[in-house]
N, C-alpha and C positions, 0 to 999 in steps of 0.2 A: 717617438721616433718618426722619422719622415723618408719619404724615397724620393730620391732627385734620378729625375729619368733625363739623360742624355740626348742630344738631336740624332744618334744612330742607335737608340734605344735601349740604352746600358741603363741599368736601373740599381740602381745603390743606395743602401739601408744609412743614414744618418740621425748624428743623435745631438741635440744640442748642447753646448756647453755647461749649461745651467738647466733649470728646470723647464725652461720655452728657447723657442730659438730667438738671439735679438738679431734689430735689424740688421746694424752689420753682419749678424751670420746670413741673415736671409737675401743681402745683395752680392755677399761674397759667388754664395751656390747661384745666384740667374744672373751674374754676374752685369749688374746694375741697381739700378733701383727699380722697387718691386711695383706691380700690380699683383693686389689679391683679389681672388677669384673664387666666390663659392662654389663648389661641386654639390655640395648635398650638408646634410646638417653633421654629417661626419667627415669629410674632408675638405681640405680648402687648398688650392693649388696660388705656389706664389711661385709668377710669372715676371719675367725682367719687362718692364713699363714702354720701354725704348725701341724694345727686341725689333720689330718693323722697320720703324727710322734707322737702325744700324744693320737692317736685313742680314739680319740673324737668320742660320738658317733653319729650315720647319724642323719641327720635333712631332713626327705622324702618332707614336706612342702616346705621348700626353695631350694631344689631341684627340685621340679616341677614346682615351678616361675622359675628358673635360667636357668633348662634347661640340669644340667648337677649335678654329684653326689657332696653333699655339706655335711660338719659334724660341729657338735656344733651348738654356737648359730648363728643366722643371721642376721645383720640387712640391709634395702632396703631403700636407700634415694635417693632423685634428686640430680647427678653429682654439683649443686650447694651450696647444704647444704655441704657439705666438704669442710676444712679451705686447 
């Protein structure tokens, strides 16, 4: 299961289709294509690649999990839920 935290910090419990998320699920939620990002050896946050160039706007929540400035939407899952 993964949480995709929103840019006004709505955080929503998701479940992938199959047994990992695929990419199309993981660009639909950052709604681009992705940049992943490790957090720690238990989550890994996948971030829309773009978010910047399309000045997206910040998302302060999954930047304070991540640790470093993040925009758009977010979502945080264990390194093993990705196909």
């Amino acid at each position: 299961m993964g949480m995709l935290i929103s840019v006004d910090g709505e955080q929503t419990a998701v479940e992938p289709k199959s047994a990992t998320f695929s990419l199309d699920e993981l660009q639909n939620y950052v709604e681009g294509f992705i940049e992943i990002i490790t957090i720690d050896d238990a989550r890994t946050a996948i971030v829309n690649d773009e978010g910047l160039i399309r000045q997206m706007p910040m998302n302060p929540v999954a930047s304070q999990v991540v640790g470093r400035l993040l925009v758009g939407p977010v979502l945080i899952v264990a390194p093993d839920e990705i196909e």
